[in-house]
Steps between C-alpha positions, in 0.01 A plus 500: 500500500383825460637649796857332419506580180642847355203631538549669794791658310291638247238653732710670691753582179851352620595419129917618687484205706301298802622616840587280744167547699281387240693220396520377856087583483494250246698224673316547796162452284624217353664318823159560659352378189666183513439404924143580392506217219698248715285589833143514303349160404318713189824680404700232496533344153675858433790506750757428154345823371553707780865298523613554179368862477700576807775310374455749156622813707773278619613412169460900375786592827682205350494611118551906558691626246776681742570165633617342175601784276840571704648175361430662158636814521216714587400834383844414253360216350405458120127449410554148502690459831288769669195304390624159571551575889170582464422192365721248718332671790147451416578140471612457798176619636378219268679242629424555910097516375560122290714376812181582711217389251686211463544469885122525468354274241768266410400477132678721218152433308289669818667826475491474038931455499470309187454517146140412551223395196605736190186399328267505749149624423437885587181520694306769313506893551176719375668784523786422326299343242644122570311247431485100565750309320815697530796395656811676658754379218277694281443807682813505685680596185235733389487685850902525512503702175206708627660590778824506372393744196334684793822568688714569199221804407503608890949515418458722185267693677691560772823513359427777259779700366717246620376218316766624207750379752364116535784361235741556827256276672517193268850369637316465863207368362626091631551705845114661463367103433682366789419782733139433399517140550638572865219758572208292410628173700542753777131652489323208401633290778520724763181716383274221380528147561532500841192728569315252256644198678385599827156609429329369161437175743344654728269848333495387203746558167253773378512681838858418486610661181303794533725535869853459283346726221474821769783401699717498201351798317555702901774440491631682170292811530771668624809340368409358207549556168245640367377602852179670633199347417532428148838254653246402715246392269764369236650263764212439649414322183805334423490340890128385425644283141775395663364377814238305302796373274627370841169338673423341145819362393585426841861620464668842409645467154256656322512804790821528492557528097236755486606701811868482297390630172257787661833606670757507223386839336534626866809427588628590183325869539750477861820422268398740268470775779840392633671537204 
């Protein structure tokens, strides 16, 4: 995972983009990856995961941006066109990675595309001071105002002197909540249940998580925002709650609300900028 993940990137401090060689590096690792796991007798319970990881890259060519944004006017578009063929593409990425989990385990349920348990008990947390007896209708709500209070002081932060100009946001605010919406589906099923799916069975769902929680936070310590390792720690953080939301609840509702509200103050910092 490590080797396929942006880490390689980071080491070697290609924040302007992966050439072609090391993205074909990583296909090659991973297409190896994957005969190894159908050839080995002790690899093989993880052929899916080396599948559906190759199958990620495929879905990344699928969903770039360049690909999609032509049919919505390009470097002309407004902040919400621009941003949608963002968007529409990433989805489509989405969908070729469901085609093939579903190709793969037959069961919406396997791969957590449903609503899942909303109050299912939350196994506890030391270090986030969580104790027995909660449940995730409880703290779902509480951590989706954390989070969401969270990224509304990272907007005024970075926003600054512009945040005097946020009243000409408010009439794309139904634009920012559906742009959100679109963004989360995109990352949590292309990101997260499918990595869980295809290896919680088989190393474990702590050793799972933890995987999704450095994958994820990799891969926005360049582009995120916030990036650099304080991006890397913040969505390293929200991957671990809502991957746990997911192998608890057994479905993505709860993931996907959160992911939603933690992203609203963002993209409304990206209207705010465009306006």
């Amino acid at each position: 995972m490590l080797l396929v993940s942006d880490l390689p990137n980071i080491l070697l401090d290609l924040s302007g983009g992966e050439p072609t060689w090391l993205l074909w590096t990583k296909v090659g690792l991973l297409a190896a990856f994957l005969v190894l796991s159908l050839s080995a007798r002790l690899f093989r319970p993880l052929w899916p995961y080396g599948l559906i990881f190759l199958v990620f890259y495929f879905a990344k060519w699928v969903g770039t941006p360049a690909r999609w944004q032509h049919l919505f006017g390009e470097e002309r578009a407004s902040f919400p066109l621009g941003q949608l063929g963002i968007q529409v593409g990433e989805l489509a990425g989405m969908a070729v990675v469901l085609a093939v989990l579903w190709a793969i385990l037959r069961r919406r349920g396997a791969f957590f595309l449903k609503v899942g348990q909303l109050d299912a008990p939350f196994e506890p947390v030391r270090w986030l001071g969580i104790r027995r007896g909660e449940t995730w209708k409880t703290f779902g709500w509480i951590f989706s105002a954390v989070i969401g209070g969270g990224a509304l002081v990272f907007l005024a932060t970075a926003a600054g002197p512009l945040l005097g100009e946020f009243w000409q946001v408010v009439p794309l605010l139904p634009v920012v909540v559906l742009l959100s919406a679109m963004h989360a589906l995109s990352e949590e099923l292309t990101f997260r249940a499918p990595l869980l799916a295809t290896t919680h069975g088989v190393i474990g769902r702590d050793q799972a998580l933890w995987l999704t929680v450095v994958f994820f936070g990799l891969s926005h310590y360049s582009y995120g925002d916030p990036s650099r390792p304080i991006g890397f720690l913040m969505t390293g953080f929200l991957a671990f709650v809502l991957g746990k939301s997911m192998l608890e609840t057994r479905g993505c509702l709860w993931a996907l609300f959160m992911h939603m509200v933690a992203d609203i103050p963002i993209f409304a910092w990206y209207a705010l900028r465009s306006v």
